[in-house]
C-alpha positions as CSV (number, residue, x, y, z in Angstrom):
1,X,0.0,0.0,0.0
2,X,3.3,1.9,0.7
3,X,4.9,1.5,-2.7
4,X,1.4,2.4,-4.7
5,X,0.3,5.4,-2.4
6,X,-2.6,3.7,-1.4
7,X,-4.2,4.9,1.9
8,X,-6.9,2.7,3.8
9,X,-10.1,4.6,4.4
10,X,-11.8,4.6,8.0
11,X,-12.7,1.6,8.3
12,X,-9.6,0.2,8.9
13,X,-10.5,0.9,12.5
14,X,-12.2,-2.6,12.3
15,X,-9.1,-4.5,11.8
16,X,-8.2,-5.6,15.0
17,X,-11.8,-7.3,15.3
18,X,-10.9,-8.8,11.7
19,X,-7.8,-10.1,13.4
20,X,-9.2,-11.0,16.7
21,X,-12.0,-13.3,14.2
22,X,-9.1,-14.9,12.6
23,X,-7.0,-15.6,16.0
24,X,-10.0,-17.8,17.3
25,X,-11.2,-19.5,14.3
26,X,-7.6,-20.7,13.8
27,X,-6.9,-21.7,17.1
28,X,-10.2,-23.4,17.5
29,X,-9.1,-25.3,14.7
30,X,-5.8,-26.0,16.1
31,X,-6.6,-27.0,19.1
32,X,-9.3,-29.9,17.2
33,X,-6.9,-31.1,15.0
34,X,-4.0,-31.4,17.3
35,X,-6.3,-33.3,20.1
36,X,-7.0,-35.3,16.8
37,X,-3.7,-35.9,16.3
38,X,-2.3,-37.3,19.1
39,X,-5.0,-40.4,19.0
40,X,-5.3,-40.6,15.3
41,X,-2.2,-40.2,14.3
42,X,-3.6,-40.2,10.3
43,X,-4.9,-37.0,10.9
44,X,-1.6,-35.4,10.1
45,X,-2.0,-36.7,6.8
46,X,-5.4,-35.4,6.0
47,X,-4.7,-31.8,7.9
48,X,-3.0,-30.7,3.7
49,X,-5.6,-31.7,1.9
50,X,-8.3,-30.5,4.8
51,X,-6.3,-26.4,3.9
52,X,-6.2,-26.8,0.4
53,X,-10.5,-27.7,0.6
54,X,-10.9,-25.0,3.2
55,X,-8.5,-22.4,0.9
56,X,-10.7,-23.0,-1.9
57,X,-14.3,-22.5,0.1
58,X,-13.0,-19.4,1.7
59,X,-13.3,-16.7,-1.0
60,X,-10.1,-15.5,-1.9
61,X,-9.7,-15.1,-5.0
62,X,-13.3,-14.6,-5.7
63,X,-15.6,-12.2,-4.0
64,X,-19.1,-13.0,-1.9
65,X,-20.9,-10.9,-4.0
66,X,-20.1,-12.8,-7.3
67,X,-21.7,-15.5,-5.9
68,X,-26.0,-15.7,-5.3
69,X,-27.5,-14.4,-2.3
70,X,-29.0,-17.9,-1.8
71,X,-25.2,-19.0,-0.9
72,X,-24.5,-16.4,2.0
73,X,-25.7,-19.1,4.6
74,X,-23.5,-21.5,3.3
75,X,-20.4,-18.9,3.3
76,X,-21.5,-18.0,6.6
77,X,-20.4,-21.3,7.9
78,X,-17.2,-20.8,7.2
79,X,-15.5,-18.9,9.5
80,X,-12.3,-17.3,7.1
81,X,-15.2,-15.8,4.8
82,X,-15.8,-12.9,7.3
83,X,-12.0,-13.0,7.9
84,X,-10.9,-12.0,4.2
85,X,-13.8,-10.0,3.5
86,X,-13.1,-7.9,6.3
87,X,-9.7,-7.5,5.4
88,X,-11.0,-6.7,2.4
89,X,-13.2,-4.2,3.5
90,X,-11.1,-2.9,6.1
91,X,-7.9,-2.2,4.2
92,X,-9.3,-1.6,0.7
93,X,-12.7,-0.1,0.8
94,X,-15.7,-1.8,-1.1
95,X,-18.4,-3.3,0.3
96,X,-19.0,-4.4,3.9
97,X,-19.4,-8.0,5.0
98,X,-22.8,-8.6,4.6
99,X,-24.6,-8.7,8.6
100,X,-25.7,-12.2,8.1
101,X,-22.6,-14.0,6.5
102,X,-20.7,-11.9,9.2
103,X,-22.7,-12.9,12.0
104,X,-22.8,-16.9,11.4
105,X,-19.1,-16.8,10.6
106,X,-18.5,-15.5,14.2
107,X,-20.3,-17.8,16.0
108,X,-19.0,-20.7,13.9
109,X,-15.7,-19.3,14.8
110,X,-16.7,-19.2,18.5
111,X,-18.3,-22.2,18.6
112,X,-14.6,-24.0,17.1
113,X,-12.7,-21.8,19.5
114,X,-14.9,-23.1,22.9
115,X,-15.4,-25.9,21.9
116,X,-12.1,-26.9,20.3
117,X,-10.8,-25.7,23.8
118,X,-13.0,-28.0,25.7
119,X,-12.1,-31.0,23.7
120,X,-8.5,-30.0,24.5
121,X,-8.7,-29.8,27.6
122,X,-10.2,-33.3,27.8
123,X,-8.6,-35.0,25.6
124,X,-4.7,-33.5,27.3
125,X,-4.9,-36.1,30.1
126,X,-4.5,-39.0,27.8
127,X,-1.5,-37.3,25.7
128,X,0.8,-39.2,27.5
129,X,-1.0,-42.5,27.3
130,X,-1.0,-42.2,23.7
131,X,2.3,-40.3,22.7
132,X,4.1,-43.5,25.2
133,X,2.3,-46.4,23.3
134,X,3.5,-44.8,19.9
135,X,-0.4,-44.1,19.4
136,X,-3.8,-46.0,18.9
């Protein structure tokens, strides 16, 4: 933004709630695939292929508003829609995240974060157990 003189408008006051979204929706997903991990130990090998699906869901390289309004719940869902959009929105102007898609993206990203820590903490007891027998 430096190099082409590009300022960000005033909404960039928004970003640290963009960032705060993104923070818990990857963490909750951390924290469910590493407690995966440690008993399965075949998630490892499905955690590439499980980005690469998610990377293509998440609109980055096309925009939710190419896409029919009929489609918001199911961008809503995921959690890294309201992410890029918002960074979108944030640093380059445009249009806002629409209410809806914004507001089932954050609770899908709360729900992963709770609940990804609850299953976490859970599952940390048996680490040991699992990580001494060389797994399942």
């Amino acid at each position: 933004m430096v190099w082409f003189a590009v300022l960000p408008g005033s909404a960039v006051v928004f970003l640290p709630l963009v960032l705060i979204l993104m923070l818990g929706a990857a963490l909750g997903v951390g924290f469910w695939l590493s407690a995966l991990n440690v008993e399965y130990r075949d998630v490892m090998h499905a955690v590439p292929f499980l980005a690469q699906l998610w990377f293509f869901l998440t609109p980055v390289v096309y925009s939710t508003s190419w896409l029919p309004q009929h489609w918001e719940i199911f961008l809503g869902l995921n959690p890294m829609t309201a992410v890029v959009d918002g960074f979108r929105y944030c640093l380059l102007g445009g249009d806002s995240v629409p209410p809806s898609v914004a507001a089932l993206s954050v609770a899908v990203a709360l729900g992963l974060f709770v609940s990804g820590i609850v299953w976490f903490r859970r599952r940390e007891r048996s680490f040991v157990d699992y990580l001494g027998s060389g797994g399942a």
